[in-house]
LOTIVO-244007 format. One record per residue (C-alpha): x negated, y, z negated. Coordinates in steps of 0.05 Angstrom, whole numbers, plus 5000, padded with zeros to 4 digits. Example, Ala and Ser with C-alpha at 12.3 -4.5 7.8 and 13.67 -1.06 7.14 Angstrom:
2
475449104844 472749794857 
//
This chain:
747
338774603736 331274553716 328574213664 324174703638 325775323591 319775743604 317776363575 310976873566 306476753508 301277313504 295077083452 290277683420 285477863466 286377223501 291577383560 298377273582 300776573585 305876233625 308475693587 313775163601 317674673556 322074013570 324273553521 326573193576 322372403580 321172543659 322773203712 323273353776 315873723794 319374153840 322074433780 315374653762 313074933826 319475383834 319075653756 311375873784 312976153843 319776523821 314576843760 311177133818 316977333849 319677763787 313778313798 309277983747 301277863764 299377203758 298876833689 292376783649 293476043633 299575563648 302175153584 306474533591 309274293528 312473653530 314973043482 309572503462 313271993509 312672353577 305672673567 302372083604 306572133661 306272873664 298372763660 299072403726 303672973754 299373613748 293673233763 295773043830 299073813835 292174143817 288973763866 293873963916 292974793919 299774833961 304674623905 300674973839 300175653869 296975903811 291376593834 285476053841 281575463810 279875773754 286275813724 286675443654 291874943666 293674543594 298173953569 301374073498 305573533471 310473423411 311772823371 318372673330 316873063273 316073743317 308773753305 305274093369 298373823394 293673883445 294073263497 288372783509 284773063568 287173763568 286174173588 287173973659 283574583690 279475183669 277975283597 282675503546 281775573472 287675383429 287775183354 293874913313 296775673286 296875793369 301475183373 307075473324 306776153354 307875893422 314575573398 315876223365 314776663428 319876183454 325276223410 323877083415 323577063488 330876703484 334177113427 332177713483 333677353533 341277163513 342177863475 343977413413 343878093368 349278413390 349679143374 356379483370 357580023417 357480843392 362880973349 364480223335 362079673281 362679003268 367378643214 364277943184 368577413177 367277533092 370378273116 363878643095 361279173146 355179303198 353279543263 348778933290 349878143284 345677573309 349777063344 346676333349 350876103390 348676643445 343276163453 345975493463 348575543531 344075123575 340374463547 333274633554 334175243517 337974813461 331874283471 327474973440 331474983385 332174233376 323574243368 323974643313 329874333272 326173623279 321773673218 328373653180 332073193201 329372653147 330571893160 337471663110 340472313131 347972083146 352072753149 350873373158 355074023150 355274643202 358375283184 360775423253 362174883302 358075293359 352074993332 353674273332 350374143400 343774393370 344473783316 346873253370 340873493416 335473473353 338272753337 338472443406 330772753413 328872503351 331971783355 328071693431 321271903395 322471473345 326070893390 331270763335 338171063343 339471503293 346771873289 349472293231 355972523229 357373273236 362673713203 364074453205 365974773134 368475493168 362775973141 365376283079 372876093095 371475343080 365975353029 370575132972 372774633003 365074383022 364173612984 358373282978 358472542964 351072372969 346173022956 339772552988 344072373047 347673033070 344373693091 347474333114 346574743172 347175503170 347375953247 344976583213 345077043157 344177763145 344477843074 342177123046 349577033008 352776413046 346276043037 346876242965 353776122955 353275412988 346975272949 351375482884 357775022908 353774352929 348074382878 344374132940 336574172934 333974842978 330774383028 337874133048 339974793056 337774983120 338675733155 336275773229 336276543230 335077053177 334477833186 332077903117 325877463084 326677163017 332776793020 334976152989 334375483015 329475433078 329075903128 328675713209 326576253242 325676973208 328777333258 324077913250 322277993333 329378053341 330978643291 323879093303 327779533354 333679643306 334380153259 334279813191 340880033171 345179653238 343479043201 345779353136 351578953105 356679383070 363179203026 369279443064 368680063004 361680243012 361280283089 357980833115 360680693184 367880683165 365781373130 363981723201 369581543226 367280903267 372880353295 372179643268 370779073313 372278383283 369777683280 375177173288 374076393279 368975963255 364976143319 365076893306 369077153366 370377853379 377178153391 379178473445 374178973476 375879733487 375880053539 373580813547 373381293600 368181853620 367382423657 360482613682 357983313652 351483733680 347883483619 348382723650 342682903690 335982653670 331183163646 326783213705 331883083763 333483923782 325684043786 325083303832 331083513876 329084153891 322583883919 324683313955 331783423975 332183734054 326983374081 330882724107 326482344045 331681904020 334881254062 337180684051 333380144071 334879364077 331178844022 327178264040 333077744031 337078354077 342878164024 342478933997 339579654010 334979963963 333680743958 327280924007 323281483992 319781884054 313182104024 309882534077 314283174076 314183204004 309982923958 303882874011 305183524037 301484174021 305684623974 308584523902 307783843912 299183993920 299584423867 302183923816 297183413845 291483813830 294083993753 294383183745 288283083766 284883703733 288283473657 287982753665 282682383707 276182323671 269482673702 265781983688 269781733743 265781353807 270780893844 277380983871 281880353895 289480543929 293880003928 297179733990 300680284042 298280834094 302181324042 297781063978 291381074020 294081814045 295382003966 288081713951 283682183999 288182753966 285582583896 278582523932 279083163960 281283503899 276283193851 271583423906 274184133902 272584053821 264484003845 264683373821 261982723861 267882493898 270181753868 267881113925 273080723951 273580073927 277079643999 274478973967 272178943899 265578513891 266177993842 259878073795 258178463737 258779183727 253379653749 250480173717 253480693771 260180343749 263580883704 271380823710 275980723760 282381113785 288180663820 292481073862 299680823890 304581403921 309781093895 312180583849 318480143829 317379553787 309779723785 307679063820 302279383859 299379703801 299579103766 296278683824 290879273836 289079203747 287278433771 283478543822 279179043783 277878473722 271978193743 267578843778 269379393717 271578873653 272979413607 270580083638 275880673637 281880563676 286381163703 292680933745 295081573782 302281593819 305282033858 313181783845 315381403794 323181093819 325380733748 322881153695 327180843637 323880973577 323380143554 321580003619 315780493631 313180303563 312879553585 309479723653 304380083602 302679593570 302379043620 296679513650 293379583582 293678823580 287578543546 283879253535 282579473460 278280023489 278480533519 286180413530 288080443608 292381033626 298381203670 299981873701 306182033739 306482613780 313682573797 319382093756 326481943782 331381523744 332880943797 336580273773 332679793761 332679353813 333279823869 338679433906 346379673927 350679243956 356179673976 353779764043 353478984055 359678914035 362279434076 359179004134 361978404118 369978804116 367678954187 366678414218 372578174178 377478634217 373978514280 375277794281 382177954258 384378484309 380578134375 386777994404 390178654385 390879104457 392879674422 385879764379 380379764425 378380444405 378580304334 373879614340 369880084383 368680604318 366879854280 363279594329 358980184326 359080204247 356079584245 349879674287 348680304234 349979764172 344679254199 339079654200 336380074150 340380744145 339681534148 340882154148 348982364144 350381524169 351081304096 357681424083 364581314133 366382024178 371882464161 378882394193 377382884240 370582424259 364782864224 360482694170 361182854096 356983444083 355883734017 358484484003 354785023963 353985013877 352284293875 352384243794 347483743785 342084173828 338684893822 338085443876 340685583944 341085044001 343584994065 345384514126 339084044118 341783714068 343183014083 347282534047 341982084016 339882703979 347582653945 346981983939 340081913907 342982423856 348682103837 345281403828 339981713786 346082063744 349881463737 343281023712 342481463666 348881563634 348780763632 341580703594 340981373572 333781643542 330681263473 331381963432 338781893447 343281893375 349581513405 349380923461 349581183537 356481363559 356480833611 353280313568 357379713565 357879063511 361778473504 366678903459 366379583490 366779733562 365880443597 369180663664 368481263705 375081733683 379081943745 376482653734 370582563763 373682423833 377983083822 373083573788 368083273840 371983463904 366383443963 368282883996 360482613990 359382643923 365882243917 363381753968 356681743928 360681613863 364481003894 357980683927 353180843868 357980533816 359079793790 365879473803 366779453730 364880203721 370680343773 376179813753 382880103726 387579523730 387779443651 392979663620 388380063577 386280523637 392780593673 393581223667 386981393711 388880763755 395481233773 391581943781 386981593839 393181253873 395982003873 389382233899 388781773958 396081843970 394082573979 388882464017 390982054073 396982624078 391883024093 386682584121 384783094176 382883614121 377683764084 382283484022 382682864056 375482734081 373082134034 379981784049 377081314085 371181144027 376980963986 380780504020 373780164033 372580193959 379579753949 378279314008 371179113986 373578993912 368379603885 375379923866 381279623829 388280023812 394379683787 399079263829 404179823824 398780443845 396379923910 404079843922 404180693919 398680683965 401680174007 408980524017 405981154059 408281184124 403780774172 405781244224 402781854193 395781504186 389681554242 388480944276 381980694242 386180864163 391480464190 387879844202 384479914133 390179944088 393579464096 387179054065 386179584015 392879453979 392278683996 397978664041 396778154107 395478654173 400978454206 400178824265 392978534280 396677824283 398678094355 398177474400 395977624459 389577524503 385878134512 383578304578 375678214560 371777994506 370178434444 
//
């Protein structure tokens, strides 16, 4: 566990900050280093300016630290020298200065409002960062413990989970908590271990013990029965309010003076006592009325017809969450996915293709017979770059690849074609200052995912063209999310009034975000499972054969029809005519990552859905509402490969129907693999062996009495290879690979 919370703080026209906060007296400094380099890691550029905030007693020591990191280059891996590098400290009444001698490196210009706002961006960063407003699901809103009505709730307690977090909060609280102060009231006991951190911080900055005694009053259930004996001695302590009434009411009750009435969250300004935090970074996405409060009369919600989720307890728990189920329809696809598919799909362009840690595959995209190739793909190149890159424009720069350097003499060539003077390449931009023959710049990259390269190509490009005209040009875009395309936008905008920077996509696919599926690994794993398990079984050499084999496809990257498991009668899942997610005719060269790319994109968009959307994704899924994928998608969807693609594609919790609330779907797919391994040498029966996989591996769960369906087919009527699987699909011990027996060689 680190000691640091840490968090982005970006300043007006004065960069992107990384800044990180301990109220601990002492840390571990490679706590530090791995906060920096993991920052890196998460497809960030490098930060602007580090900030370390830390409590008046440690800053000496920490002094000493970075200074003996900064002179060391290997353990501050920061972009170079120049990197501001500053010591902030806090004292024990939460006031934030600047420490003797800091900053440590670079320059950085901070003033006291830049002190508060830093603590602010913290406390935002962690209300995102532990979704404490909780939004309730389409059709569905929330019931307050005071029974009134709305569709969104902040949840404090969200955000005390681990204790350098809670130190955040404790830094603001401190100003507060007064000397005399010998009780102090909570309205939910969730909160507690905010007051005992804010005390124990306070008493070691003040080196007297200091130690109140806390009591929850139950939120509105126990305000009558709230007594206080001593109004200069006793202070209460409210989570969070919507409307302002519990800090009224309690202000009403105790006759308490409003600085002892304390609120850490508000959505609404102007309430009584003294406000925390206005939560108003936490509500800016909303729509006004999901924080809305209603009387159980008045509710709009209950009026359409939406279901009532309610708040039990003095620490606001939920009920039990429902469960829906949904069947995929042709309008699931994202906009632009037909048009993408019928470009790139026959042309062996999607794989699969092992990640760095080799723990996962991520979708691959082949460039060069599609979107670098002459045809449609040309065509829409040259309309890009004919409405969108500015005639001003003298340099070109392609980010890292043969495929971005091949998509950058494309745009060269066609903005040659346009009579215009083709753009220079820029292999090594010159630090100095911009040129007169310096007019605007267009970054290339054929494709993208998080946008890192982008990102890392807008640094580079800081110093030789400052502000000039910026045009970032790619060929395919693999996440376009809305939320997240609008955050890559203005990461590359960073620090630019004018002229804003601008992205252009030529082509936009809707990929999870990451790009990583672990099916196949865990696939590989089952394997070598049952190999281990079978070695001394004489009567399956052929089937560890068919593993053996299996494997050497799983550890490598994979492609063409290798994704998914062959047929019964040993060929590969091929996809039939009037696929309904794709327009016009196609024929053999279709290969299953085409299917599977599809299906992914389908299924990440059904779970984020587009921002225009009136009701929450169908797949979305909150702590009170979870979606799964109905059974009728594995029976209107027949082709064995787009069945396959569903049960890869999926999450295990999109695909588990051992609830009693989805049993009915749980028994449909026990029919439908009983079916299919009947027929397991049919066309009907081709993806059996995907589903057995899918319940060995865990991705698929049924209820005990479906598996024990499953289970009670005749072993004798099952290939070789099925019957070695089930057994561990229905979690039954394989007997008959317990055969004891040495085999006559190794395996």
């Amino acid at each position: 566990m680190t000691a640091f919370y840490h968090f982005h703080w970006s300043k007006p026209k004065g960069g992107d900050h990384l800044v990180l906060l301990t109220t601990l007296p002492n840390f571990d400094e490679q706590d530090l280093i791995s906060i920096i380099d993991e920052d890196k890691l998460s497809s960030r550029p490098y930060p602007d300016a580090l900030i370390v905030v830390v409590p008046k007693d440690a800053a000496e020591s920490v002094h000493q630290t970075l200074s003996k990191m900064i002179k060391s280059r290997a353990k501050l891996r920061l972009a170079d020298a120049s990197i501001p590098v500053a010591l902030l400290m806090f004292d024990a009444l939460g006031r934030v200065t600047m420490s003797a001698g800091s900053p440590l490196q670079g320059e950085i210009n901070l003033v006291e409002r830049d002190f508060t706002t830093i603590i602010d961006a913290g406390i935002a960063s962690l209300v995102s960062k532990r979704e404490a407003v909780l939004v309730a699901p389409a059709g569905h809103h929330f019931v307050h413990p005071r029974r009134r009505h709305s569709r969104a709730f902040l949840r404090t307690a969200n955000m005390l989970i681990q204790g350098p977090e809670i130190g955040l909060l404790a830094i603001k609280l401190l100003p507060f908590l007064k000397n005399g102060i010998d009780r102090i009231w909570v309205d939910s006991s969730s909160i507690a271990s905010l007051v005992y951190a804010s005390y124990a911080l306070k008493s070691r900055l003040l080196g007297s013990f200091l130690s109140p005694q806390v009591d929850s009053f139950s939120s509105y259930d126990g305000v009558d029965q709230l007594s206080i004996l001593d109004p200069e001695k006793e202070l209460v302590l409210i989570s969070a309010t919507a409307t302002g009434s519990l800090p009224e009411k309690v202000l009403d009750k105790t006759k308490l003076p409003p600085g002892s009435v304390i609120t850490l969250f508000s959505t609404v300004k102007g309430i009584v006592g003294t406000t925390l935090c206005f939560a108003e970074y936490a509500i800016s996405a909303l729509d006004p009325l999901e924080l809305q409060v209603f009387e159980e009369t008045d509710c709009v919600w209950c009026r359409d017809g939406s279901r009532t989720v309610t708040f039990v307890g003095d620490q606001f728990l939920a009920d039990a969450a429902t469960v829906s189920a949904y069947t995929l329809v042709g309008a699931d696809a994202p906009k632009a996915l037909r048009s993408v598919m019928t470009k790139y799909r026959g042309h062996k362009a999607f794989r699969l293709r092992l990640t760095e840690s080799r723990e996962a595959h991520a979708i691959h995209v082949g460039l060069n017979e599609t979107l670098l190739a002459d045809g449609d793909s040309r065509e829409a190149i040259r309309t890009l770059i004919h409405r969108d890159i500015p005639a001003s424009t003298t340099h070109i720069l392609a980010a890292k690849g043969d495929d971005s350097e091949r998509f950058a003499q494309i745009v060269v060539e066609e903005v040659a074609a346009l009579g215009l003077q083709p753009p220079t390449p820029v292999a090594h931009p010159e630090h100095g200052k911009p040129s007169p023959e310096r007019r605007g710049v267009v970054v290339v990259a054929a494709s993208i995912g998080s946008g890192q390269s982008l990102q890392d190509a807008s640094r580079d490009l800081r110093e030789d063209f400052r502000n000039l005209p910026r045009t970032f040009v790619t060929g395919l875009r693999k996440h376009s999310i809305a939320d997240h395309g609008q955050v890559l936008l203005r990461n590359l905008e960073h620090n630019n009034d004018w002229p804003k920077h601008i992205l252009r996509v030529v082509d936009d696919m809707m990929l999870p975000l990451p790009n990583q599926y672990v099916a196949w690994m865990k696939e590989l794993d089952f394997w070598e499972m049952v190999v281990i398990d079978q070695q001394f079984s004489s009567s399956k050499r052929k089937v560890i054969k068919q593993i053996k084999d299996r494997l050497a496809v799983l550890r490598s990257d994979i492609v063409g029809d290798d994704l998914f498991l062959r047929s019964g009668s040993d060929k590969p899942l091929k996809l039939r005519p009037s696929f309904a997610f794709w327009d016009g005719l196609y024929d053999d060269e279709i290969t299953q990552g085409d299917v599977f790319a599809t299906m992914a994109s389908i299924l990440e968009n059904c779970r984020k859905g587009s921002k225009g959307r009136q009701v929450s994704a169908p797949l979305a899924q909150s702590p009170f509402h979870v979606n799964v994928l109905s059974s009728e998608n594995f029976t209107r969807f027949n082709d064995g490969v787009i069945q396959a693609s569903l049960l890869r594609a999926a999450f295990p919790h999109e695909l588990n129907f051992a609830g009693a609330a989805t049993s009915v779907h749980s028994s449909k797919i026990s029919h439908l693999i009983v079916k299919m391994m009947e027929h397991h040498k049919d066309d009907q029966g081709e993806a059996c062996l995907e589903f057995l996989i899918a319940l060995a591996t865990k991705r698929l769960a049924l209820a005990a009495n479906d598996l024990k369906r499953i289970a009670a087919f005749p072993q004798n009527r099952l290939s070789d290879i099925l019957s070695v699987v089930r057994p561990y699909a229905v979690g039954q011990v394989p007997k008959e690979s317990l055969e004891q027996g040495q085999p006559d060689q190794p395996y």
